[in-house]
C-alpha positions as CSV (number, residue, x, y, z in Angstrom):
1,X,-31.1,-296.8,-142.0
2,X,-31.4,-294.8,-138.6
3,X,-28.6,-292.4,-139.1
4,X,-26.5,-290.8,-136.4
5,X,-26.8,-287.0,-136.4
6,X,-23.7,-284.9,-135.0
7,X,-25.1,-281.4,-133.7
8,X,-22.9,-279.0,-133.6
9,X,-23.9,-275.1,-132.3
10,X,-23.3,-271.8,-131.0
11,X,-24.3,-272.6,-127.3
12,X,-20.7,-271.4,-126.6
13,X,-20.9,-268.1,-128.4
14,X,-24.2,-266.6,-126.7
15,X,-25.1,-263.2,-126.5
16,X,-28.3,-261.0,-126.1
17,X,-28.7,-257.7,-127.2
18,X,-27.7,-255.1,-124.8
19,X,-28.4,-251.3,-124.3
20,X,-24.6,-250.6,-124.8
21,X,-25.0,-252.3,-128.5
22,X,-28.3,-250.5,-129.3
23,X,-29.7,-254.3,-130.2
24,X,-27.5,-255.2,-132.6
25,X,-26.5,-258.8,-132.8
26,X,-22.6,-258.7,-134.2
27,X,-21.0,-260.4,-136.9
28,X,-19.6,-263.7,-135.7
29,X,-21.5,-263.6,-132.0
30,X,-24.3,-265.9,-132.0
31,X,-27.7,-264.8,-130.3
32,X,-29.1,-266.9,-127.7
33,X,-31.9,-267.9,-129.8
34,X,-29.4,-270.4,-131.4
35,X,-28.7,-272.9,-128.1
36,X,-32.6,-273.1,-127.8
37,X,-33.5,-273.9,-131.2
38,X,-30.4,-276.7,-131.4
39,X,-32.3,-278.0,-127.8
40,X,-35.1,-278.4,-130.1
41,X,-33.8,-280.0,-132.8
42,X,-31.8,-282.0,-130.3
43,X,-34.9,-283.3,-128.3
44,X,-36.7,-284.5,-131.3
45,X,-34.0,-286.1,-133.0
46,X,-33.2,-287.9,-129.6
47,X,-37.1,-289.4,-130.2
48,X,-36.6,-291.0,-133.3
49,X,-32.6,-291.0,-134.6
50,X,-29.1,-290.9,-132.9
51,X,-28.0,-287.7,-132.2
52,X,-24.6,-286.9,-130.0
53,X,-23.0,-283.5,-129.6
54,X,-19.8,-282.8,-131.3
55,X,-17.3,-279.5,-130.5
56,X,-15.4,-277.6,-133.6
57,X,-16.6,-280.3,-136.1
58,X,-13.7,-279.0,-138.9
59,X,-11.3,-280.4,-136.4
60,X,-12.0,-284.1,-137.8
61,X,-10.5,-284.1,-141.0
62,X,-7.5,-287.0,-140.5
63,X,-8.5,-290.4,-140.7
64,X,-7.7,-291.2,-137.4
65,X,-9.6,-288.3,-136.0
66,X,-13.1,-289.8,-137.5
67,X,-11.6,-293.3,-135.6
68,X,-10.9,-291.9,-132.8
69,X,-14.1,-289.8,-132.3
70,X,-16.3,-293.0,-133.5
71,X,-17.9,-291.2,-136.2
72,X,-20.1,-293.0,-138.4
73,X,-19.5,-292.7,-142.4
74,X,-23.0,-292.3,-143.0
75,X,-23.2,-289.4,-139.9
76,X,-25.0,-286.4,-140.4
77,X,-23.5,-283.1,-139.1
78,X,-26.0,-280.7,-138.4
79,X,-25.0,-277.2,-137.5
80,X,-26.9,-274.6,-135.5
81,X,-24.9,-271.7,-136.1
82,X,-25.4,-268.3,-137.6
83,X,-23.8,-268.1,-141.4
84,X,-20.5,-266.8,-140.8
85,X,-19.8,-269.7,-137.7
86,X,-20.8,-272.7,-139.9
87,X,-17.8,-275.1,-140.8
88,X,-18.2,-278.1,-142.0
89,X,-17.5,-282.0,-141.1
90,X,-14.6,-283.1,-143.5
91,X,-16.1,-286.1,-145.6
92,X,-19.4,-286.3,-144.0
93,X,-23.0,-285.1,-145.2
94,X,-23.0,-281.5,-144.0
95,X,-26.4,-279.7,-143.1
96,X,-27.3,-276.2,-141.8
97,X,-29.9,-275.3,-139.5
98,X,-31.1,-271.6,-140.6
99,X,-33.4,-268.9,-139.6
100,X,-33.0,-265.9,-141.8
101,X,-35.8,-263.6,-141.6
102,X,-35.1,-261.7,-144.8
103,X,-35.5,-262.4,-148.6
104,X,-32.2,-261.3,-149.4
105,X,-28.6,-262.6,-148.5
106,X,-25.2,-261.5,-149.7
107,X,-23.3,-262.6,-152.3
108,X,-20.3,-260.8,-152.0
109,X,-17.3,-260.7,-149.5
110,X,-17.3,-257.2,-147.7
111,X,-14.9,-255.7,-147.0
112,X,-12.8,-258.9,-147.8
113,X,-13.8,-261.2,-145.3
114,X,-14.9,-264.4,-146.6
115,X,-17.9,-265.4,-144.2
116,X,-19.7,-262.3,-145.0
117,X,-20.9,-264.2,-148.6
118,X,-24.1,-265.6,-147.1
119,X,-24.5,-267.7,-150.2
120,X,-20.9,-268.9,-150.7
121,X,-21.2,-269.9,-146.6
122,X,-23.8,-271.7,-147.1
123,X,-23.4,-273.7,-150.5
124,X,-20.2,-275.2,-148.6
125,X,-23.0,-277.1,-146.9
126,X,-24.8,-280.2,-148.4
127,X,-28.2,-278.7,-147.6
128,X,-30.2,-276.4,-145.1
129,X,-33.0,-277.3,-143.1
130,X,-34.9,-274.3,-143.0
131,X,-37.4,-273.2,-139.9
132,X,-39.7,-271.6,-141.8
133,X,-41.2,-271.9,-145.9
134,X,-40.0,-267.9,-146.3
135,X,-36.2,-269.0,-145.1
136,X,-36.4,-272.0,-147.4
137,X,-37.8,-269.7,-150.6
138,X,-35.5,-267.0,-150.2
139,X,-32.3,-269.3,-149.4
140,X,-33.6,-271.2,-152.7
141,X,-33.7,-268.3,-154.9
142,X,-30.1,-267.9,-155.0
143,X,-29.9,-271.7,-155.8
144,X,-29.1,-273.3,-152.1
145,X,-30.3,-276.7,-151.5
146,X,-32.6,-275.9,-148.9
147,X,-35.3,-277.7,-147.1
148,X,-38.8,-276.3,-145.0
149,X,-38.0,-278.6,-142.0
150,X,-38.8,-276.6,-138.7
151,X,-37.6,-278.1,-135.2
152,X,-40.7,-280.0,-133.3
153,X,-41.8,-276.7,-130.7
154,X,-44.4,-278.4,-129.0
155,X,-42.6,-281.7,-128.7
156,X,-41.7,-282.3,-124.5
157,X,-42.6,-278.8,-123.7
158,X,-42.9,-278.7,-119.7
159,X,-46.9,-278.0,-119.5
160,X,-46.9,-277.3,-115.6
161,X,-47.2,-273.7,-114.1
162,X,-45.6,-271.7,-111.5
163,X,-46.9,-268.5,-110.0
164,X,-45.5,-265.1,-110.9
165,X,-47.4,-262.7,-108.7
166,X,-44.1,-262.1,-107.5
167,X,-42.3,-261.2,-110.6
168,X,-41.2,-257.9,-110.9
169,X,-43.2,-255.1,-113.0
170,X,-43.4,-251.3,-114.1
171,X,-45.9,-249.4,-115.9
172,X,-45.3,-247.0,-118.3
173,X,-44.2,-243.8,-117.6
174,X,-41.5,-242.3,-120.0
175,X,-41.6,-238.9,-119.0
176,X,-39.9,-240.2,-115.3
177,X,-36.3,-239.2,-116.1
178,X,-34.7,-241.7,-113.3
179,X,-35.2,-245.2,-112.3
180,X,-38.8,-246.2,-112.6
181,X,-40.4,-247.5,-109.0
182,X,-40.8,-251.0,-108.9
183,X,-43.9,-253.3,-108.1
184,X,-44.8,-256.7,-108.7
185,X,-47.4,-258.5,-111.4
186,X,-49.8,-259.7,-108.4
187,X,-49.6,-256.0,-106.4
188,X,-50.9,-254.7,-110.1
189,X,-53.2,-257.0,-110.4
190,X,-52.2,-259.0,-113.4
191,X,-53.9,-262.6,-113.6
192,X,-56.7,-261.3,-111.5
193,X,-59.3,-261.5,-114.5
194,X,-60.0,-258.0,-113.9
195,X,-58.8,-256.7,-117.3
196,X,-58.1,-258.5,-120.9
197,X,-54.0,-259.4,-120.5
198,X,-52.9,-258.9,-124.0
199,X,-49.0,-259.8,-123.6
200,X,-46.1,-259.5,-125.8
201,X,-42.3,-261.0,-125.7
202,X,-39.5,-259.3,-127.3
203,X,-36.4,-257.5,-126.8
204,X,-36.5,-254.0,-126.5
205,X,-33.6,-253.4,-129.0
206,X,-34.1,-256.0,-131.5
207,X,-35.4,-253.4,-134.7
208,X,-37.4,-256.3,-135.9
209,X,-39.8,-256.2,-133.3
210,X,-41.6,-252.9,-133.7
211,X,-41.7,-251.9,-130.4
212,X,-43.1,-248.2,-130.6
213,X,-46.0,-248.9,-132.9
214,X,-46.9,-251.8,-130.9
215,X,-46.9,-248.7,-127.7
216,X,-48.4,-246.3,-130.0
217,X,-50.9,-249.0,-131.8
218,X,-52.4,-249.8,-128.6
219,X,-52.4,-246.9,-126.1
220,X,-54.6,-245.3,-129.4
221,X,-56.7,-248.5,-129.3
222,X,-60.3,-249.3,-127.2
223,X,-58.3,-252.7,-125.8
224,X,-56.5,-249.7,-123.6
225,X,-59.4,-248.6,-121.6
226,X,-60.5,-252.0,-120.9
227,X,-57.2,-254.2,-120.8
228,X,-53.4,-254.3,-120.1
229,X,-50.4,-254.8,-122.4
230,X,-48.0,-256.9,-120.6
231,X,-44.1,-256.7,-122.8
232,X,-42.0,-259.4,-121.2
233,X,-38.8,-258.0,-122.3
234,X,-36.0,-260.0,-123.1
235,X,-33.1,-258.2,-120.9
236,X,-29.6,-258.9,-120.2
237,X,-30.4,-257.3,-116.8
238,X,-27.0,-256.1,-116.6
239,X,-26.2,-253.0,-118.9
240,X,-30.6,-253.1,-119.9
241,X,-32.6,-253.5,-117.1
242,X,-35.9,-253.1,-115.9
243,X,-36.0,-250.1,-114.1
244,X,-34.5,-248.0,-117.0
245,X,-36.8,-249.3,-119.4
246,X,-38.9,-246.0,-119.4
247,X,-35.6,-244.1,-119.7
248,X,-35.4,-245.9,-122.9
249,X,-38.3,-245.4,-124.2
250,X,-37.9,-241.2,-124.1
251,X,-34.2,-241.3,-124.7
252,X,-34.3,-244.3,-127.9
253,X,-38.0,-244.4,-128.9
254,X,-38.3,-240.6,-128.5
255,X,-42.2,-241.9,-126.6
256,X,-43.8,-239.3,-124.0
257,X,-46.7,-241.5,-122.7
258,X,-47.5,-242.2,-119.2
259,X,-50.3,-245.1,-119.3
260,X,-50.9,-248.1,-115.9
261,X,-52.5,-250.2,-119.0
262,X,-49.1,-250.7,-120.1
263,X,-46.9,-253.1,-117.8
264,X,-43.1,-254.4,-118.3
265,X,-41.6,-257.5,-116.5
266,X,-38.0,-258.3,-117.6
267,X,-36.8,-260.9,-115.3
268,X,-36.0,-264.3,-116.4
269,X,-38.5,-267.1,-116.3
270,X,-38.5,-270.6,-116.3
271,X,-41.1,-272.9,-118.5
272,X,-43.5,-273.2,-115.9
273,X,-43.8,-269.2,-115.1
274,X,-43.8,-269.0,-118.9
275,X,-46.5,-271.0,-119.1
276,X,-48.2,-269.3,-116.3
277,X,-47.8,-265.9,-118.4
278,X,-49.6,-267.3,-121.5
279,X,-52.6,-268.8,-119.8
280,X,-53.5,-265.9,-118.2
281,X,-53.1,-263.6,-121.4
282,X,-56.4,-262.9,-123.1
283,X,-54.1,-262.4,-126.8
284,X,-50.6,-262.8,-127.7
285,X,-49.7,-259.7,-129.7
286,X,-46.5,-260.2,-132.2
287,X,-46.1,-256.4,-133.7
288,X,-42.4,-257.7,-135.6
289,X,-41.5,-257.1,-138.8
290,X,-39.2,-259.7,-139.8
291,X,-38.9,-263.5,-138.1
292,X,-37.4,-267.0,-138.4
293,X,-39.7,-268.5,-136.4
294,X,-41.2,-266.6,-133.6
295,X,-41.0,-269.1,-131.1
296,X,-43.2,-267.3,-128.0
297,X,-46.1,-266.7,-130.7
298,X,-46.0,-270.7,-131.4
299,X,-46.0,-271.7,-127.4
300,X,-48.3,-269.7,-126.9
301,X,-51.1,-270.5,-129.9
302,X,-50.4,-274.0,-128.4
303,X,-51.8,-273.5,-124.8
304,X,-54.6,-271.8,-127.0
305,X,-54.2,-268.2,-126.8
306,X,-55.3,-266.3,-129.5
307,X,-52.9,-264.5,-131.7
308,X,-52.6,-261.2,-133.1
309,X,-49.9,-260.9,-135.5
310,X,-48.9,-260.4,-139.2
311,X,-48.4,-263.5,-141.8
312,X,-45.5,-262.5,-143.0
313,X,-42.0,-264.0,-143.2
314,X,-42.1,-267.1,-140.9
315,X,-45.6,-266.4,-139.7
316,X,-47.3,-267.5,-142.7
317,X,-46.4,-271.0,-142.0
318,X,-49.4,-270.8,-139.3
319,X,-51.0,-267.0,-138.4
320,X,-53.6,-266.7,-140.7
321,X,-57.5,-265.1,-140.6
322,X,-58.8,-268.3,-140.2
323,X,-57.0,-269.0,-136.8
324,X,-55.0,-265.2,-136.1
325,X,-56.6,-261.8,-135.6
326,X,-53.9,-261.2,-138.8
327,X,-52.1,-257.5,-138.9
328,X,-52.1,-255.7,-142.1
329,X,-48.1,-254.8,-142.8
330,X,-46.2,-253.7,-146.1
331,X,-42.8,-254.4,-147.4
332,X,-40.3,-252.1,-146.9
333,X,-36.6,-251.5,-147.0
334,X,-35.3,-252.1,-143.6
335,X,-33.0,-249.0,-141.7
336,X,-29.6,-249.5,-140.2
337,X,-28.0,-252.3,-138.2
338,X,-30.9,-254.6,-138.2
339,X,-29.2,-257.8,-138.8
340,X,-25.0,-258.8,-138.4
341,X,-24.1,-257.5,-141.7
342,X,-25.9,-254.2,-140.7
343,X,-26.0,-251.7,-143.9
344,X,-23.4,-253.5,-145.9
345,X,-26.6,-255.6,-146.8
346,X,-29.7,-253.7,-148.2
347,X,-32.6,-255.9,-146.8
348,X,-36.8,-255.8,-146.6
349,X,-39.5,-256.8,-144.3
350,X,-42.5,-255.9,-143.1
351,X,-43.4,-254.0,-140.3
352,X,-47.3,-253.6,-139.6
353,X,-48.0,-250.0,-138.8
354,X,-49.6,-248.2,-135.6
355,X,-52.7,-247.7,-137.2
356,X,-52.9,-251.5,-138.3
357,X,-52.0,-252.4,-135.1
358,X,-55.1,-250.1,-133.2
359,X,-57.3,-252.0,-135.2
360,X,-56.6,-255.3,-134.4
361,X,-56.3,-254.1,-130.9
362,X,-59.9,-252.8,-131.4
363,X,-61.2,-256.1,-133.5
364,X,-59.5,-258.2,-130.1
365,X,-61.4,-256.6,-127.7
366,X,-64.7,-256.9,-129.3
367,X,-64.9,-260.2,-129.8
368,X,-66.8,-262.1,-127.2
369,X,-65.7,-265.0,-125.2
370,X,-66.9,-268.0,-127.6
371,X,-65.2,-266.4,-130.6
372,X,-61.8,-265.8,-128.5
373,X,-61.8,-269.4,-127.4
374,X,-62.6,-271.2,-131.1
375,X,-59.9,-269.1,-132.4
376,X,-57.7,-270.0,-130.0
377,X,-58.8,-273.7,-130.5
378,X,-57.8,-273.8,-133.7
379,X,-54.7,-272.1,-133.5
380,X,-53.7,-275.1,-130.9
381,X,-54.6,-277.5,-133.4
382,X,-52.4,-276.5,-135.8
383,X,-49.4,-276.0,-134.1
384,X,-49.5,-279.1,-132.3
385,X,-49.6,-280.5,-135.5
386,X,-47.4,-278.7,-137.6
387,X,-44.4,-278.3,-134.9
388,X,-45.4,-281.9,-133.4
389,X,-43.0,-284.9,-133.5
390,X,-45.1,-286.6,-136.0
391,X,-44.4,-284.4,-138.8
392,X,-40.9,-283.7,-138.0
393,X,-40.0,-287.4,-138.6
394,X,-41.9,-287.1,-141.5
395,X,-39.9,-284.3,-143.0
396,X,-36.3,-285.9,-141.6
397,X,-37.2,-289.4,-143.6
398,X,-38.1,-287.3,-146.5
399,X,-35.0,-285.6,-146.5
400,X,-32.8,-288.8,-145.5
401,X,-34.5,-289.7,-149.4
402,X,-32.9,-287.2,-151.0
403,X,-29.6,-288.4,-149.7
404,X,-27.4,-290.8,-151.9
């Protein structure tokens, strides 16, 4: 039977984390993660299903509605939605697409407000494809029907490249209390094959992401005398923007450092300058502590970067010492508003430290050219399988199986 999937998400509730909000995503606002992740979805579904948008799915619940919108009785509602936004699709097989980067959800209402149970939210749903084996374990240990079945990443990903030389850039220098002076990547020379480009991609806010050891973990590291640490940062470019990113730094991180090795761009870019940004980087460095998936770690393993990261949480699905210069990190209780439900819900995860962090740095930039490029091999090989279309129809049919 080729189903007809009905993909409903946040698209219309995006937001980014902002300097005002100190990075924290709220409860009921949807980060802009979501819209690309149901694009994902969407895309490979398109290749071998039906799929068609539908608006406020718990709308449908007459009858006539279902007639009127033309939907199917063996339809498949699939939500991409954070926990507290998912409603279901009256009379209809009901799955949620997840990401949770932690091993523990709630079980309670706080502070009276239904949505807040995590678990209760989510057993209103038939079943959960999950993005990554950790989200699929952890959602299963509290007895939620729950599926590893991440979206196909490297499935009709634009491949071409456009030049950035002209993107905007500062270096490091948080002891300049005003506006740091601008420059661009080409007038500091990045991509001129002068220095090793290790490059990172995160927001600046996001507690996950671990962005002072990463700083600290490097500028202490050998990779700083002979390369560059390029931080693409994720930037609303409104209330957070690039020129106060060193005021940030001093005021939010606390960091005195003035280094040229280190160099911020925070502009949006497009696929194509994306991919331009990955080829020229010698490593992509993920420092986080916590993820769902970590998309900008997987695009780039794909073009054949080498990785340095942890495999923890969603990363052990493909970093590993086999394919990954692989950071040491520890579990730990996680501090403050790190997530929507902030400290109502006492969560772990594992941030590698600055000193685990200097040594991979230091590991990186003594290995020679050969070993860079068969790591980076076979980290391509096994993302463009394991996020490929092949094995995401693979997964779908077997999940379709479990269906009555």
């Amino acid at each position: 039977m080729n189903r007809e999937y009905l993909l409903s998400s946040a698209i219309g509730q995006q937001r980014i984390p902002t300097f005002a909000d100190r990075g924290r995503t709220g409860f009921g606002a949807a980060h802009y993660s979501w819209s690309i992740v149901a694009d994902m979805y969407r895309r490979g579904l398109a290749e071998i299903r039906r799929v068609a948008p539908i608006d406020a799915p718990d709308i449908y619940q007459h009858p006539i509605a279902m007639q009127t919108r033309g939907i199917p009785a063996e339809a498949i509602h699939l939500a991409s939605k954070p926990v507290e936004l998912l409603r279901p699709l009256f009379g209809r097989t009901n799955v949620a697409i997840q990401l949770w980067e932690f091993a523990e959800l709630s079980e309670r209402a706080i502070e009276g407000d239904p949505r807040t149970n995590q678990v209760r939210m989510l057993k209103t749903m038939d079943a959960v494809w999950c993005a990554s084996s950790f989200t699929q374990q952890s959602l299963a240990a509290y007895g939620i029907n729950s599926f590893h079945l991440p979206p196909p990443v490297t499935y009709g990903r634009e491949h071409r490249c456009e030049p950035i030389d002209q993107v905007a850039a500062v270096t490091l220098d948080s002891k300049l209390y005003a506006p740091s002076p601008m420059t661009t990547l080409g007038e500091l020379g990045i991509g001129s094959g002068d220095r090793d480009i290790y490059l990172a991609v995160l927001a600046p806010f996001d507690k996950r992401k671990n962005l002072r050891a990463l700083l600290d973990g490097f500028l202490a590291s050998k990779a700083a005398r002979t390369g560059t640490l390029l931080i693409k940062l994720i930037l609303d470019n409104v209330v957070t923007s690039l020129p106060n990113i060193n005021h940030i730094l001093a005021d939010d991180f606390e960091l005195e450092a003035t280094s040229p090795a280190v160099v911020f761009c925070g502009e949006y870019l497009s696929t194509p300058q994306m991919n331009s940004l990955y080829d020229l980087a010698a490593f992509f460095v993920s420092s986080s502590a916590a993820e769902g998936l970590n998309l900008p770690l997987i695009e780039s393993m794909a073009r054949g970067v080498p990785a340095i990261s942890s495999s923890r949480t969603a990363m052990n699905d493909y970093v590993s010492e086999e394919r990954a210069i692989v950071l040491k990190a520890i579990r730990q209780p996680t501090m403050g508003d790190i997530h929507a439900l902030g400290p109502d819900l006492k969560t772990t995860f594992y941030p590698p430290t600055s000193a685990a962090i200097t040594a991979a740095f230091d590991h990186a930039a003594d290995l020679g050219t050969e070993q860079r490029k068969a790591l980076g091999a076979k980290g391509a090989t096994f993302v463009n399988t394991a996020f490929g279309l092949e094995l995401f129809e693979q997964r779908v049919t077997a999940f379709e199986g479990t269906l009555a």
